[in-house]
C-alpha atoms as one frame of an Amber mdcrd trajectory, in Angstrom:
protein
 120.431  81.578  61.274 123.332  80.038  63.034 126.612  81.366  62.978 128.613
  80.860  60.068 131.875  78.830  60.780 133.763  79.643  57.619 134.162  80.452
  54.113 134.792  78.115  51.017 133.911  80.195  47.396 133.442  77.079  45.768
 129.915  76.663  48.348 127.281  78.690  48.030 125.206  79.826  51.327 122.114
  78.148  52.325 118.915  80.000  52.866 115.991  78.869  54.530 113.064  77.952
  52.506 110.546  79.937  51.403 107.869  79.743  53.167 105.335  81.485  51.432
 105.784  79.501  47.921 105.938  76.131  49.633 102.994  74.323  51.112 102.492
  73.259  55.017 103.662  69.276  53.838 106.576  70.253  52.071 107.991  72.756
  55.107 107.182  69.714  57.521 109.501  67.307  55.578 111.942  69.455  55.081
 112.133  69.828  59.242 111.576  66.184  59.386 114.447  65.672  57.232 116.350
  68.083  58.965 115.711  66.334  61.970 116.423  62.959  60.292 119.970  63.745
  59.932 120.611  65.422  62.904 122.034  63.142  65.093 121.399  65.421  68.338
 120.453  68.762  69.109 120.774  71.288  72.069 118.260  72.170  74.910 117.748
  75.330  73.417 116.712  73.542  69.843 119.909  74.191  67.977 120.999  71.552
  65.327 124.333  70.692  65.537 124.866  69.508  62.340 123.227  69.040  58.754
 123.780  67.027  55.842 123.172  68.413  52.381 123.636  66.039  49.281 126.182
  63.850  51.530 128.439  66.500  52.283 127.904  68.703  55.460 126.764  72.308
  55.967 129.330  75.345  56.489 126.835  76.922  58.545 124.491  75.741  61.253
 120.768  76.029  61.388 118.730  77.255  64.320 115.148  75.923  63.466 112.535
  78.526  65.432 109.257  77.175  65.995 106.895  79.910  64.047 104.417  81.743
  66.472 100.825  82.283  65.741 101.464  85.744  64.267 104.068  84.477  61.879
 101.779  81.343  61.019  99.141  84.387  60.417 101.303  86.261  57.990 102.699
  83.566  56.169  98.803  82.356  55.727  97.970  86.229  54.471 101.424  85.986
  52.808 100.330  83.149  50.580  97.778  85.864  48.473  99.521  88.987  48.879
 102.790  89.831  47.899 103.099  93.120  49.575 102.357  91.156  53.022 105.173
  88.142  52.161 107.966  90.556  51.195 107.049  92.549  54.506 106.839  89.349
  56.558 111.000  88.462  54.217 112.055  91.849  55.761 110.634  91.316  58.894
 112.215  87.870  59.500 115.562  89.687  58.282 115.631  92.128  60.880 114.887
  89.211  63.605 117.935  87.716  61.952 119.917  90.797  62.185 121.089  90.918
  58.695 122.162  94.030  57.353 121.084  95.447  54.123 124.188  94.472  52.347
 123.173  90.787  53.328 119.795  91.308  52.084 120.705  92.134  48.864 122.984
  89.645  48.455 120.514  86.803  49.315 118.050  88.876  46.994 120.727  88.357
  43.836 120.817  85.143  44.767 117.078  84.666  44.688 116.996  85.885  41.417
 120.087  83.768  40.086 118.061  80.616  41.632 114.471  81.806  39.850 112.906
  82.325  42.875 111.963  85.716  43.594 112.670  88.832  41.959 114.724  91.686
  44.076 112.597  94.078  42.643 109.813  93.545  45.025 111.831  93.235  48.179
 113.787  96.595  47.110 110.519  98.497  46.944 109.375  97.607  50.737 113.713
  98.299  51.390 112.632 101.901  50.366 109.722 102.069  52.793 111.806 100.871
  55.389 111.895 102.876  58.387 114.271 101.241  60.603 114.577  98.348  63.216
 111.675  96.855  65.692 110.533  99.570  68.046 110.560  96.981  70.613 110.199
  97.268  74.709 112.187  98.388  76.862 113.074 101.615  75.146 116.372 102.764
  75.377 118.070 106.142  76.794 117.252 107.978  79.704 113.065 108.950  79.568
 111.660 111.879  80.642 109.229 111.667  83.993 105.977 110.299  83.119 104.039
 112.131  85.445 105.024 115.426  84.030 104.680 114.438  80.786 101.380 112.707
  81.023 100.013 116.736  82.378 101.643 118.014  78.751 100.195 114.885  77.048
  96.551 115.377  78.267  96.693 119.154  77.869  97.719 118.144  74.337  94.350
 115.777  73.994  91.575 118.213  75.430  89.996 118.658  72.175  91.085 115.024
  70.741  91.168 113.025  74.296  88.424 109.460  74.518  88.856 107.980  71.034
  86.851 105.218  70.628  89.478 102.523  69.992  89.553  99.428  68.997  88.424
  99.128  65.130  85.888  96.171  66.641  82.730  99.149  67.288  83.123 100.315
  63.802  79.733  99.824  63.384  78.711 101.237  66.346  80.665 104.424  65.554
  78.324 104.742  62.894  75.533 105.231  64.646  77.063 107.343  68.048  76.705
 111.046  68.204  78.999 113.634  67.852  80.355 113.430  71.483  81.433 110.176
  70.180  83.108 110.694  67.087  86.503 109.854  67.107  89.094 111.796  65.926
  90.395 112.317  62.291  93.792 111.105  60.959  94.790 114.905  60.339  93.606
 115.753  63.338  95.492 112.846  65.190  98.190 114.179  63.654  97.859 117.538
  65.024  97.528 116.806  68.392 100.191 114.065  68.437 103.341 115.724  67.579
 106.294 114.412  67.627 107.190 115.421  71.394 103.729 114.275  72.224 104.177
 111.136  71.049 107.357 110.389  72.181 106.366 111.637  75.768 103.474 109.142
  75.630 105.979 106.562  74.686 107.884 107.179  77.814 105.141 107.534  80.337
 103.505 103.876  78.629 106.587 102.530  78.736 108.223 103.613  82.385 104.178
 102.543  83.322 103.241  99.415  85.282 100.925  99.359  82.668 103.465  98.814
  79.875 105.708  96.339  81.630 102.515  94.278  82.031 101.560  94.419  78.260
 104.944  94.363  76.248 106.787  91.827  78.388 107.108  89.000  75.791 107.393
  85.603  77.700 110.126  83.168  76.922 108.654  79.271  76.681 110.441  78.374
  79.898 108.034  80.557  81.664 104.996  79.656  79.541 106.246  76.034  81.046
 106.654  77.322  84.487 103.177  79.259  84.319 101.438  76.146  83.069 102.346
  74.364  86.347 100.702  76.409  88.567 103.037  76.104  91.628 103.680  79.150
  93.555 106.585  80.004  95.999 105.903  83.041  98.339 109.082  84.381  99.128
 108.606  87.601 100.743 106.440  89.315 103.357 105.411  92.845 104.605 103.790
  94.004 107.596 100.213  95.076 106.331  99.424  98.687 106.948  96.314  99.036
 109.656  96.271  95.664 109.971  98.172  94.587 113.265  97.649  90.506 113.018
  98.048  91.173 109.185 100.921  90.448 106.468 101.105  90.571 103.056 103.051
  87.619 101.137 103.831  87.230  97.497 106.032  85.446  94.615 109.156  87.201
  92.755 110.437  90.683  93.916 108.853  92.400  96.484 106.508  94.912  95.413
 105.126  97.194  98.016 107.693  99.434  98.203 107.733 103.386  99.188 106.522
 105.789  97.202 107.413 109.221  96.097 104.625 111.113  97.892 105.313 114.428
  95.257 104.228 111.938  91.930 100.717 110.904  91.240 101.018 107.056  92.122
 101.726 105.940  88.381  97.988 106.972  87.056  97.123 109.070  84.574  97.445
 113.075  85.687  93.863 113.970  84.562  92.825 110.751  86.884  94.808 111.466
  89.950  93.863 115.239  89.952  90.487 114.376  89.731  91.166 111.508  92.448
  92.750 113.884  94.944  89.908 117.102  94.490  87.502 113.994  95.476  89.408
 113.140  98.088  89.889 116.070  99.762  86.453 117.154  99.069  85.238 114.247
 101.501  86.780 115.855 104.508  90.105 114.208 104.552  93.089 114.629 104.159
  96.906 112.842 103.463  96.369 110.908 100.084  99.419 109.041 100.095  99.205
 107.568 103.751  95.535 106.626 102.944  94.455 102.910 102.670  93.390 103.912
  99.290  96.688 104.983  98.300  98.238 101.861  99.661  95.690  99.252  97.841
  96.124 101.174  94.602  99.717 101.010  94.651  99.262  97.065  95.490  96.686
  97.080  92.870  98.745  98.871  90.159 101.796  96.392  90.628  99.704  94.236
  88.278  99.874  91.247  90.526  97.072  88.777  91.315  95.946  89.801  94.102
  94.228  87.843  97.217  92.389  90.109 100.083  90.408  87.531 102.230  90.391
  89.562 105.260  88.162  92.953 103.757  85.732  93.840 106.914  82.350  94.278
 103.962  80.965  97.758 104.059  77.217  96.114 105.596  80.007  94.906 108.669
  80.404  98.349 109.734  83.657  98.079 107.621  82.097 100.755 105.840  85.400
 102.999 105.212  87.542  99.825 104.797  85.427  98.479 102.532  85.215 101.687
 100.375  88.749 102.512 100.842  89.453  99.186  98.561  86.777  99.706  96.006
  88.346 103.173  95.158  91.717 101.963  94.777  90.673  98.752  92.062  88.156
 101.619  90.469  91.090 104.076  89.963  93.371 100.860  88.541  90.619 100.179
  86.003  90.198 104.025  85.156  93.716 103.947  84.804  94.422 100.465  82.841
  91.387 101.775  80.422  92.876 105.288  79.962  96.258 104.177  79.509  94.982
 101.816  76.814  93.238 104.556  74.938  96.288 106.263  75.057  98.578 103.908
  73.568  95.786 103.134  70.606  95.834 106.709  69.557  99.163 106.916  70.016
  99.635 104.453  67.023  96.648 105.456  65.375  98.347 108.623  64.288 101.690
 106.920  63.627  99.699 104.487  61.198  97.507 107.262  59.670 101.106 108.679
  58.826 102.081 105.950  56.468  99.071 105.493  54.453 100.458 104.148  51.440
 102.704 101.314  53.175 100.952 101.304  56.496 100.771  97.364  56.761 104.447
  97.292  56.260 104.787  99.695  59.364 102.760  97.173  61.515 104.572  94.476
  60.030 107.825  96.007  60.882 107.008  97.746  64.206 105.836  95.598  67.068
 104.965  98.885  68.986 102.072  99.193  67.122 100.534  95.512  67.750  98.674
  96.756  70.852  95.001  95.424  70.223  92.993  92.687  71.874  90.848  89.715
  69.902  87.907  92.303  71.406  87.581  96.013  73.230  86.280  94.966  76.850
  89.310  95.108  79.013  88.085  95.032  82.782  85.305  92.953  83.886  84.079
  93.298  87.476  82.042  90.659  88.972  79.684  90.902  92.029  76.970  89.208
  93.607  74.408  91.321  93.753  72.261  94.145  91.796  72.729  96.680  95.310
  76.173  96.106  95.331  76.734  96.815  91.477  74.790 100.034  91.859  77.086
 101.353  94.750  80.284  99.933  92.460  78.933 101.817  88.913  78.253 105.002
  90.697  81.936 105.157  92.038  82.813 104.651  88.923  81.107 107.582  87.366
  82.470 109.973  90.687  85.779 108.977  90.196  85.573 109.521  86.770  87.459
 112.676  85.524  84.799 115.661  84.618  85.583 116.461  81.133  84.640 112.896
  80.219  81.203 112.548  81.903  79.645 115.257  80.770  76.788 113.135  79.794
  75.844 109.797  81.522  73.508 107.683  79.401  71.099 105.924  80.399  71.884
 106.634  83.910  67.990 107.073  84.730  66.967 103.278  83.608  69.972 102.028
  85.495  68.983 103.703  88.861  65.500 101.811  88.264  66.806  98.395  87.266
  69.521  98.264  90.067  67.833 100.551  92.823  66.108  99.838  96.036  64.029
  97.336  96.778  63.271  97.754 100.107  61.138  94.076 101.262  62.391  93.447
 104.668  59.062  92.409 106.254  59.376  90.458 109.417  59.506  86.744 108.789
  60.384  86.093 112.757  57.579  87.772 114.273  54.883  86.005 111.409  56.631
  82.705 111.607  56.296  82.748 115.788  53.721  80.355 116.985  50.222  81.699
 117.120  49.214  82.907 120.613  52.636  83.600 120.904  53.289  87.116 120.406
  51.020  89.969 121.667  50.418  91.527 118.274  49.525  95.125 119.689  53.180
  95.668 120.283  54.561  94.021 117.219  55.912  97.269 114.848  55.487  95.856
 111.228  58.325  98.618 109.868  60.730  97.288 112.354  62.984  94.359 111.824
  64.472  91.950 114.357  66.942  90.850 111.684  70.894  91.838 112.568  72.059
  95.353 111.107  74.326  93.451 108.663  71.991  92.055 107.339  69.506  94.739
 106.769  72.195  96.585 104.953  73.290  93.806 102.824  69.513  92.729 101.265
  67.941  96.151 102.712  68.594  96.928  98.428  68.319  95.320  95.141  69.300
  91.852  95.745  69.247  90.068  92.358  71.975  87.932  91.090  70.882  87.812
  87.924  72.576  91.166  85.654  75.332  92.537  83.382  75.409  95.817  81.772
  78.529  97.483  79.970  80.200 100.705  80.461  82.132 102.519  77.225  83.926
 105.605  77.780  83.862 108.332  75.136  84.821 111.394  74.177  82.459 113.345
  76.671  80.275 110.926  78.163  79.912 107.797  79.863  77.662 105.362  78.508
  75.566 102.803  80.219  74.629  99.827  78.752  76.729  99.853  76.150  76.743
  96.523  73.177  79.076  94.364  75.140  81.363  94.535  72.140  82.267  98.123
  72.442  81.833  98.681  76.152  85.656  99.068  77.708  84.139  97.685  81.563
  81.700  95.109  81.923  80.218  94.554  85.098  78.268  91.767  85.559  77.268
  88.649  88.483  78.341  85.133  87.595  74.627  84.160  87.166  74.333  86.520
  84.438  77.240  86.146  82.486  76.801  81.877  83.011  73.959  82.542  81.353
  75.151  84.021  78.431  77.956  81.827  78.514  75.256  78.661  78.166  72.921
  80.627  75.337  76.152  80.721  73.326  76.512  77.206  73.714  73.224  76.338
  72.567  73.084  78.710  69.843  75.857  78.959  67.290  74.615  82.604  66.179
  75.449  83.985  69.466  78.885  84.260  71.206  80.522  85.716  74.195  83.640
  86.840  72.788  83.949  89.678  74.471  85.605  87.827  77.438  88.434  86.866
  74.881  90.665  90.031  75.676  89.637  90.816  79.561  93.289  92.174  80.960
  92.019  92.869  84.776  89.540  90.843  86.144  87.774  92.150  89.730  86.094
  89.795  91.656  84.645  91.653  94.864  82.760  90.498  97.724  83.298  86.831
  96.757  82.220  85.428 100.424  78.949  86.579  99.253  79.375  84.670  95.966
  79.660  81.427  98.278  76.837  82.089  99.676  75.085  81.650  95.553  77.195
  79.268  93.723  80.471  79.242  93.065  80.432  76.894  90.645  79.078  79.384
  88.379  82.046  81.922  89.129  84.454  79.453  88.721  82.887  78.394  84.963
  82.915  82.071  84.203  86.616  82.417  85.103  87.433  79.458  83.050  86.016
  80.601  80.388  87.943  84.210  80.163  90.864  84.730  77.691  89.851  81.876
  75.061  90.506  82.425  71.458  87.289  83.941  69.614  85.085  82.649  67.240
  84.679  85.072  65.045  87.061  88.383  64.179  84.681  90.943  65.252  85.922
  93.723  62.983  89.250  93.580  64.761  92.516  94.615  62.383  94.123  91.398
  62.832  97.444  92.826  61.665  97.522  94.633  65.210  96.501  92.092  67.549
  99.652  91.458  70.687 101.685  88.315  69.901 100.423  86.581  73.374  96.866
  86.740  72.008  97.779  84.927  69.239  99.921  82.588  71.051  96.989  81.752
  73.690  98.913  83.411  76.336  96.393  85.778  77.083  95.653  83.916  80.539
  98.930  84.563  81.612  98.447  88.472  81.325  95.707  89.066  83.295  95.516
  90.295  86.565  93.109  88.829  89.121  92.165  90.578  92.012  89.934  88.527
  94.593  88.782  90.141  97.708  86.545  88.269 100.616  85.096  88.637 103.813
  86.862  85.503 104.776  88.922  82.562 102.437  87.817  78.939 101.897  89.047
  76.224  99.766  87.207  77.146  97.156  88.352  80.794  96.947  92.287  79.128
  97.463  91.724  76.662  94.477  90.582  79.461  92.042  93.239  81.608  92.733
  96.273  79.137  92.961  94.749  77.389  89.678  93.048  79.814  87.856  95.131
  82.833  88.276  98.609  82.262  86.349  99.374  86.362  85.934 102.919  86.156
  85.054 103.609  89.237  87.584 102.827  86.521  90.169 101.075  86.957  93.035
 100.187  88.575  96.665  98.040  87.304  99.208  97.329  88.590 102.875  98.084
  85.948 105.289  95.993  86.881 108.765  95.578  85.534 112.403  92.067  85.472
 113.539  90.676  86.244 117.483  87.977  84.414 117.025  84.409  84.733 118.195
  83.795  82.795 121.257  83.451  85.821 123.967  80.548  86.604 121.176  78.459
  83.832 123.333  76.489  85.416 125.807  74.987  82.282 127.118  76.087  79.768
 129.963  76.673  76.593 126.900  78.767  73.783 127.387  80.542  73.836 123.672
  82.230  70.533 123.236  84.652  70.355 120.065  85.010  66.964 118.931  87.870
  66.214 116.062  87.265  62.979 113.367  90.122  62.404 111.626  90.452  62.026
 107.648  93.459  60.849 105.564  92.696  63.041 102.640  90.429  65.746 101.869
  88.373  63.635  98.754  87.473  61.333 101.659  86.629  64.023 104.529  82.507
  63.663 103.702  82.693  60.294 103.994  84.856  60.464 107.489  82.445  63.394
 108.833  79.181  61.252 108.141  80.624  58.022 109.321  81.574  59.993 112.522
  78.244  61.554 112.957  76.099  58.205 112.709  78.651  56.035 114.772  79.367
  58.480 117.543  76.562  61.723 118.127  73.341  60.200 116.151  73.044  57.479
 118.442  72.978  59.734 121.936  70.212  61.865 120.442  68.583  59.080 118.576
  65.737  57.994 121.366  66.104  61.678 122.809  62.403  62.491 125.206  62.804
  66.133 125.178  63.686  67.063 121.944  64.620  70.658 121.043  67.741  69.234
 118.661  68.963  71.406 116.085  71.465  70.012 113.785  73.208  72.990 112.046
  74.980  72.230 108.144  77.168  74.503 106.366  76.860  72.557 102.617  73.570
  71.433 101.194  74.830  68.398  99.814  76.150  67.065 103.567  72.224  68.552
 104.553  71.009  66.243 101.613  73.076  63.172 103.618  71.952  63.548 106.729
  68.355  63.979 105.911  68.358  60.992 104.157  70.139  58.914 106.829  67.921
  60.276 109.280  64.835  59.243 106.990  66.445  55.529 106.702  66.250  55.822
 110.653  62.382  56.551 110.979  63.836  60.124 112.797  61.305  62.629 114.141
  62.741  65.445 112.158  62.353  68.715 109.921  63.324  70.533 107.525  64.568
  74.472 107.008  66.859  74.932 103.920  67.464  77.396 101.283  64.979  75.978
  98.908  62.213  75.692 101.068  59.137  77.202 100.371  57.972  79.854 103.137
  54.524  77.616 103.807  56.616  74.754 104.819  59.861  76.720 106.772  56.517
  78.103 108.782  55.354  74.902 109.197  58.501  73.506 110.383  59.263  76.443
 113.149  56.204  75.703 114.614  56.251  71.785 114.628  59.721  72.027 116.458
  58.961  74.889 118.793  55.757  72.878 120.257  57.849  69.745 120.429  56.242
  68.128 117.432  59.316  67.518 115.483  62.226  66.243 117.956  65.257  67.463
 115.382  65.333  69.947 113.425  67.842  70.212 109.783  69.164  73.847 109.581
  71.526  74.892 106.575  74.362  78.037 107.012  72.543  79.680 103.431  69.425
  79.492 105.117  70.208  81.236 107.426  72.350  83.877 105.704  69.304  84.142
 103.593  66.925  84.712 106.241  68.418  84.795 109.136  65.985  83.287 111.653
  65.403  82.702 115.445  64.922  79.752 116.123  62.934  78.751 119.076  63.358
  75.839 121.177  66.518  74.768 120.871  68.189  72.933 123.923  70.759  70.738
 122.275  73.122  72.145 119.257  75.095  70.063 117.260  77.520  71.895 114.476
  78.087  68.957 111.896  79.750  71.165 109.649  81.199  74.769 110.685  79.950
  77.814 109.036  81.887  79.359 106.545  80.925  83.148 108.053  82.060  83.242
 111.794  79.349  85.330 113.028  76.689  82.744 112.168  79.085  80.620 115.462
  77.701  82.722 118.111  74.432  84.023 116.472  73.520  80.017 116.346  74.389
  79.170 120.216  72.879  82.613 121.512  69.556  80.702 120.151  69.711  77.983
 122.684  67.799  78.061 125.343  65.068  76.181 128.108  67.243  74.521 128.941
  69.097  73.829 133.024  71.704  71.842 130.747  72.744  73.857 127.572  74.874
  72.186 124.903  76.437  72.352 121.854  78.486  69.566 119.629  81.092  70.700
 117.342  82.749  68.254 114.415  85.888  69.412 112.833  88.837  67.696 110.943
  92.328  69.192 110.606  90.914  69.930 107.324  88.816  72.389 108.545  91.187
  74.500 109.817  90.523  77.860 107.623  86.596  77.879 109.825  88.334  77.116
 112.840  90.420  79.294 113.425  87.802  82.130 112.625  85.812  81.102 115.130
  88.231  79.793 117.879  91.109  81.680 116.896  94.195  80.891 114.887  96.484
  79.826 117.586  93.993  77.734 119.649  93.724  76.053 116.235  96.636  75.173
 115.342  96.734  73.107 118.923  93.651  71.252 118.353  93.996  70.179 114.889
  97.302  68.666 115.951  96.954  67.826 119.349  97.068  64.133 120.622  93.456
  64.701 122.505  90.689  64.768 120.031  87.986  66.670 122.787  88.064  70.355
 123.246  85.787  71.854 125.730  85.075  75.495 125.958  82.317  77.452 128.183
């Protein structure tokens, strides 16, 4: 209500309408006709002035568009009474009336025949007091400390199952997983309890994520996706390394004596593993560093992470513990805060949808349970990922592991590395009484990479109860999912098809993980990127969830806008750079490493000539077209009536492959083919033709070869149409030429290729040739 300019007895005050005994048309004329006479308003949405019968208004209106949980409980409001004179005091508070004021507009409800003050001075008496809203007032007591008194407090109460969505599947869990009583909630949750956990959720980076309530300027802001980075850090261990991000700076020092802002059970638990391993120094760790970046609840963007199957082995698992320890912690925390109100709610009984109506402290459930989904490429690497996960995992709450047996099976080893070089190689070509069929010729990176389970194809969900960690949990009361983008597309696309089934369990995801996503390049990324955009949508159905305790920005569709991404990458491409300037809108903002590269020429052992030749492109929808145009106009025709042969003609996309092979059909070309999709027959076939001389050019894509990773014989002339996305393919490709007196290789690049280029030459020498004058770049 606007401010009330003065006082004439003879006027009585207005009141807003009552929205629960008027209809959706009548409210919208009324603002209409509000609007009507109005003859301008404020920025803000504040009438100025208002007409009533002719004469004007004492007192000015402020018109509030209703939010989705207001629109909710004036819908619910509309057949209960109990819920519309909660929803009257509610809006009262937001108004800041005091009682006196209520029961003056409650007299003069009843003089006007509307309402009787009888039922609104029933829910007075239940009334507890204001909006326990965030930030909480007063000085707080240290969260660490308190969350050791807290948990010692839970031991016999501690893993609830939470949200009210598994109700059914409570029904059929075992005893491990029963969940607490109200009496016994409120045994363990005293008073002190509950107000420490109030102060360790709150002082949390956990609870400024979730109870920040955004304003619709920054709903505006968020919506178009335009990022200023504004700071940067020196990144630890990494000496051509920085990290750069939006807002306030957050990697900051931290208190080495406090346990990093987790839960105490977790970081105990965290350290004993720790030190157990052999080391030492937590808080200097790279573990300790990424959690900390990890915990700030930004969107995050690694795209420099040497891959454990690099030998980046410790780097590699020094990241996956810190995002595993963040999820522990984000899931834990959650628990935490559910029981929390649980016990506050099981308090109140009698009134206890007043107290949710009343108390926004206690809206602190999702559309659905699942809070963290991890994605990742393959079945090996999800096997090393869920076993972490159970290790890191405090030991009071794994006491059993379900299904952990089936698991090992469906995700283990699948050890079928036979030796497609040495049976491809031309027959009478190899002296077979020396060839060892257990050894591979196939780099150690990538025996370690597909030396497991490589499938793409699988999703299983992890729910954490009382004692035990279970394994392939319904996806509805799981709290992790882990799944690849193939897997989850696919359920995404059953859905579609069939109305029965839904994937609503991707309607409340708060932290999503996406690691190893160079490898995800490698598959499709179209798939990831449909699986992303279909996170944080309102659900189709309600999925047992109490409505009445759902978060405002769930209801508002804000839900994007809360959840933290966190990409990491061997390398970044355009692709990765789209989906997280687009895609991720965390309100937090966001940090990304910014790196300069060495590149990998001195990787070339062999005497080649490498000339770099640059095409230039206006814009990047038109670069195809410029690269082709440049290939048929300036290199096909050299090579064209080539004698000798021996041409391989390297391409990073399958779609430019699909150009080329085409143009070279249309030019009666004596060429063929090896590409992902080929079958093994015909890649045989194709080796052989070109090695004898049979075939003068030969296609080769950069997935075929990360897929197989062959050696190609007979290669004298090299032409790069397209540079690989993974730098070590450069040298690995120009090591293969050879026979010939006159080795050389043909490189295209635009300045829109920069990202490959400067993996491969390094980042200063490309910075020079994308915007040098020359347009020729020789290197030896």
């Amino acid at each position: 209500m606007g401010k009330q300019s003065g006082h004439n007895p003879g006027w009585r005050k207005r009141k807003m309408p009552n929205k629960f005994q008027k209809g959706g048309k009548s409210r919208r004329f009324e603002e209409e006709k509000v609007a009507a006479v109005s003859p301008s308003s404020t920025s803000s949405g504040e009438l100025l002035e208002e007409e009533s019968n002719g004469v004007a208004s004492e007192e000015e209106i402020v018109y509030k568009e209703p939010s989705m949980y207001d629109k909710l409980l004036m819908a619910l409001g509309s057949s209960s009474k109990a819920v519309a004179a909660a929803y009257k005091q509610r809006k009262r508070q937001e108004e800041g009336k005091s009682d006196s004021d209520s029961e003056e507009e409650e007299e003069d409800d009843d003089d006007d025949g509307t309402e009787s003050s009888s039922d609104s001075e029933e829910v007075d008496d239940g009334e507890e007091g204001g909006d326990n809203k965030f930030p909480m007032k007063g000085k707080l007591k240290d969260p660490a400390s308190e969350d050791a008194k807290i948990e010692d407090d839970q031991d016999t109460s501690d893993m609830d199952d939470r949200e009210t969505s598994d109700s059914d599947d409570r029904e059929t869990s075992d005893s491990d997983d029963q969940g607490m009583s109200d009496s016994d909630a409120e045994q363990d949750l005293g008073i002190h309890s509950q107000s420490a956990i109030d102060a360790s959720i709150c002082l949390s980076s956990f609870g400024v994520q979730l109870e920040h309530k955004l304003t619709e300027a920054e709903v505006e802001n968020l919506a178009k996706k335009k990022w200023r980075y504004k700071w940067d850090v020196p990144a630890a261990e990494m000496s051509k390394g920085k990290w750069a991000g939006t807002g306030e700076c957050c990697i900051k020092d931290v208190n080495p004596d406090s346990s990093y802002d987790l839960k105490q059970k977790l970081y105990k638990h965290w350290l004993d593993v720790y030190n157990t391993s052999g080391r030492k120094d937590l808080h200097s760790s790279r573990q300790r560093l990424f959690f900390s970046l990890f915990n700030s609840y930004r969107d995050i963007l690694h795209c420099n992470k040497k891959p454990y199957y690099h030998r980046g082995s410790e780097e590699d698992s020094s990241v996956m513990d810190a995002y595993i320890m963040h999820c522990l912690n984000h899931v834990f925390r959650t628990r935490d805060l559910v029981m929390k109100n649980d016990a506050k709610v099981a308090k109140h009984q009698e009134n206890a949808k007043n107290v949710i109506l009343t108390d926004d402290s206690l809206r602190d459930h999702g559309f659905t349970r699942p809070k963290v989904l991890i994605l990742l490429p393959m079945a090996s690497i999800a096997l090393r990922v869920v076993k972490r996960i159970i290790q890191l995992t405090p030991s009071a709450h794994k006491v059993n592991v379900d299904h952990m047996d089936r698991f090992s099976k469906e995700f283990g080893s699948e050890e079928v590395l036979d030796n497609e070089d040495e049976r491809d190689i031309p027959p009478g070509d190899q002296n077979s009484g020396n060839v060892k069929p257990h050894k591979s010729s196939k780099p150690s990176d990538f025996q370690v990479l597909f030396g497991g389970n490589s499938k793409d194809d699988f999703m299983v969900g992890i729910k954490f109860t009382k004692r035990s960690i279970k394994l392939y949990s319904d996806f509805y009361s799981s709290d992790m999912i882990v799944a690849s983008a193939v897997g989850l597309l696919k359920k995404i696309d059953e859905a579609k098809i069939n109305k029965e089934k839904d994937v609503d369990y991707l309607s409340s995801i708060e932290v999503l993980i996406i690691d190893h996503a160079d490898v995800i390049t490698m598959q499709n990324w179209d798939f990831l990127k449909s699986v992303v955009e279909q996170l944080n949508h309102q659900p189709s159905k309600q999925h047992g969830t109490d409505i009445m305790r759902i978060r405002p920005w769930y209801l508002d569709g804000h839900a994007s806008f809360y959840r933290q991404t966190i990409l990491l990458s061997y390398y970044s491409n355009p692709d990765i750079n789209n989906l997280f300037n687009k895609h991720c809108t965390n309100y937090r903002g966001k940090v990304k490493l910014v790196h300069e590269y060495k590149g990998v020429l001195p990787k070339v052992v062999l005497q080649v000539r490498q000339i770099f030749q640059r095409f230039e492109g206006d814009e990047i929808v038109n670069i195809d077209d410029a690269r082709f145009e440049h290939f048929a106009t300036k290199v096909f025709p050299k090579i064209k009536n080539s004698v000798e042969g021996g041409i391989m003609i390297f391409i990073s996309s399958y779609f430019e492959y699909v150009r080329v092979r085409n143009f070279l059909k249309s030019q009666n070309a004596s060429f063929c083919l090896l590409h992902e999709y080929a079958e093994q027959k015909d890649i045989s076939r194709a080796r052989v033709w070109f090695f004898e001389g049979k075939r003068k050019i030969m296609l080769y894509t950069e997935r075929a070869h990360f897929y197989h990773r062959y050696k190609i014989r007979g290669i004298q002339n090299l032409i790069v149409y397209s540079l690989p996305e993974r730098k070590e393919f450069y040298p690995e490709v120009v090591n293969m030429v050879d026979g010939s007196h006159d080795m050389a290789c043909t490189v295209l690049f635009s300045p829109f290729d920069l990202l490959r280029l400067e993996r491969i030459v390094g980042t200063a020498p490309a910075k020079r040739m994308v915007s040098s004058k020359m347009n020729l770049f020789s290197f030896a």
